[in-house]
C-alpha positions in Angstrom: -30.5 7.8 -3.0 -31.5 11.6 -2.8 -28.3 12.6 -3.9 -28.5 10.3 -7.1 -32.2 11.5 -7.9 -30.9 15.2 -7.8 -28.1 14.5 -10.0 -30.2 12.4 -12.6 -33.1 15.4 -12.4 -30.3 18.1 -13.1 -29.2 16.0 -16.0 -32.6 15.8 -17.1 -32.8 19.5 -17.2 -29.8 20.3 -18.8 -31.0 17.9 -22.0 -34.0 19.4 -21.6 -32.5 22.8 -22.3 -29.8 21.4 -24.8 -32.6 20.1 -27.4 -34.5 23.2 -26.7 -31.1 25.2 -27.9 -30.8 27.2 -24.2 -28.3 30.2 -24.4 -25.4 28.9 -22.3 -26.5 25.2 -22.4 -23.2 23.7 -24.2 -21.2 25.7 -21.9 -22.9 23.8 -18.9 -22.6 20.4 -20.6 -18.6 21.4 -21.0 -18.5 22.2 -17.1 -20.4 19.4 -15.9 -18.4 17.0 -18.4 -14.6 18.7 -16.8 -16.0 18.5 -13.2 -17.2 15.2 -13.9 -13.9 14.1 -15.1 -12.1 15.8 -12.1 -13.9 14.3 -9.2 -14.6 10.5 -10.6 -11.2 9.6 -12.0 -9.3 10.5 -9.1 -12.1 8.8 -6.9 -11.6 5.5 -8.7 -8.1 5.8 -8.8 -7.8 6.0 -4.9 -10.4 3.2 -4.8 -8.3 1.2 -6.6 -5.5 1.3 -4.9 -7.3 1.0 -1.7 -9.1 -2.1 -2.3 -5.8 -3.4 -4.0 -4.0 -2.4 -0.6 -6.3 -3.8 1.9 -7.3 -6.9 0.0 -3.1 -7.8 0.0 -3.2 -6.6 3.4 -5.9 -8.9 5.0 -5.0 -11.6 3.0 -1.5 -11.9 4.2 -2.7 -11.2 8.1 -5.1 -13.8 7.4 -2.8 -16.6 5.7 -0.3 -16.1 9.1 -3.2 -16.5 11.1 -4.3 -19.9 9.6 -1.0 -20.9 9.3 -0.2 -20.3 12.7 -3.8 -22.1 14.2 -3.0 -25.2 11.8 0.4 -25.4 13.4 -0.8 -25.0 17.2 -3.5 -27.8 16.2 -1.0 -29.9 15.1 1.2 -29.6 17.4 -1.7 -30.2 20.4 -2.7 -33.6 19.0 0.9 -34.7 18.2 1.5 -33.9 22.1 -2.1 -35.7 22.6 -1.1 -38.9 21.0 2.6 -39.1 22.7 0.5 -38.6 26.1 -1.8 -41.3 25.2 1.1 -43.6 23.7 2.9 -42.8 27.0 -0.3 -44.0 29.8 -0.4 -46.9 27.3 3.4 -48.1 28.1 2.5 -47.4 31.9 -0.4 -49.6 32.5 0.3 -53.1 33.5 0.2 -56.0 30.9 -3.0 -57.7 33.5 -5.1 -54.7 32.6 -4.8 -55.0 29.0 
């Protein structure tokens, strides 16, 4: 938040000084505009790619995961009923 009220009071200045006609004022706006240019672009660009990497990234580990639980949970009450079905066919026919 510090850092973004520094930036926008430096701004300030510097439109300050261009409607004021400052010596060296349009030269600034040139240097901020290039460093500007230089530092975001390649910061969004890695951003980009990052959040395109790790969002295909998680969501594959995370479709495995599910896919694997849903499996194991099947495959535990499929082994839950054939136990059941089985103590059925043991009991005698007087209980019943």
């Amino acid at each position: 938040m510090g850092l973004a009220g520094l930036v926008a009071s430096q701004i300030w200045q510097l439109r300050n000084k261009l409607k004021q006609q400052v010596y060296g004022a349009k030269l600034t706006l040139r240097l901020v505009t290039i460093f500007s240019l230089i530092a975001i672009v390649p910061g969004m660009l890695v951003y980009a790619v990052s959040v395109q990497f790790l969002g295909k990234s998680i969501e594959s580990w995370f479709d495995v995961r599910v896919e694997k639980a849903l499996e194991g949970g099947l495959n535990l009450g499929r082994s839950a009923l054939e136990n059941g079905l089985e103590e059925l066919g043991k009991r005698p026919s007087s209980s019943r």
